[in-house]
N, C-alpha and C positions, 0 to 999 in steps of 0.2 A: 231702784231699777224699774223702769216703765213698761220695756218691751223683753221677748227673747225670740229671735225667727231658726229654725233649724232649717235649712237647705243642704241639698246635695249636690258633690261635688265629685268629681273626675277621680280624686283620689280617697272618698270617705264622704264625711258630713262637715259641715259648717255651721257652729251656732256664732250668732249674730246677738250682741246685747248692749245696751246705752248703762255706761259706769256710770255708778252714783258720784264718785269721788271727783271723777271729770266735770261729770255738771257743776259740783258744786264748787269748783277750782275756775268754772266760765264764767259761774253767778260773781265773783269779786272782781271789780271793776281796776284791777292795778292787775290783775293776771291776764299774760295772752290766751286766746282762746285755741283752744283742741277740740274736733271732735270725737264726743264722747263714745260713738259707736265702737266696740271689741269686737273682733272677729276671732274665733278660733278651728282649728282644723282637727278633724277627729279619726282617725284611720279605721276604727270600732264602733258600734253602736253600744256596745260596752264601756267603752272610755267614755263618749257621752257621755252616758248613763250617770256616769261616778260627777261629771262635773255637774250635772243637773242636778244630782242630789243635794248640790251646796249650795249651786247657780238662786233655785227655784224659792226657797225661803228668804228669799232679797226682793223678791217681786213684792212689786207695792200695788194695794190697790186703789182704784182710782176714786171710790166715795172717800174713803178717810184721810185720803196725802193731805191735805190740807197744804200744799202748796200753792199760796195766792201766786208765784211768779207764772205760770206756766197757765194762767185762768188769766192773771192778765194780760199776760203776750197774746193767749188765744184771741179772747175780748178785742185788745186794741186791731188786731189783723184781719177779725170778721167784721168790725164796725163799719158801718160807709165814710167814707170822708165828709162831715158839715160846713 
């Protein structure tokens, strides 16, 4: 998991998070794609709480991922066109 954004909402909070399983479901080239973004709807800052506590140990971080895909999409999309 790369991101998590907590926003507030009309009725509670919202965390926002990119599934690992989804990406990795976009990465094979016979799958359609989804996006990966979850949303979920909190009525507590309590209930958060309890998801965050599971949510937060899936965060990856970004020196060790060692995922080339996401270094070379970045790469190709910053390069200038030759």
């Amino acid at each position: 998991m790369d991101y998590m954004r907590i926003s507030v909402a009309d009725n509670g909070l919202i965390l926002s998070y990119d599934d690992p399983q989804i990406k990795a479901q976009n990465r094979k080239s016979d799958s359609s794609w989804q996006d990966p973004e979850r949303q979920r709807v909190y009525a507590t800052p309590e209930a958060l709480l309890a998801d965050l506590t599971e949510l937060l140990p899936q965060l990856r971080k970004k020196s060790d991922d060692g995922d080339d895909f996401d270094e070379a999409l970045t790469e190709a999309f910053t390069k200038g066109t030759d």
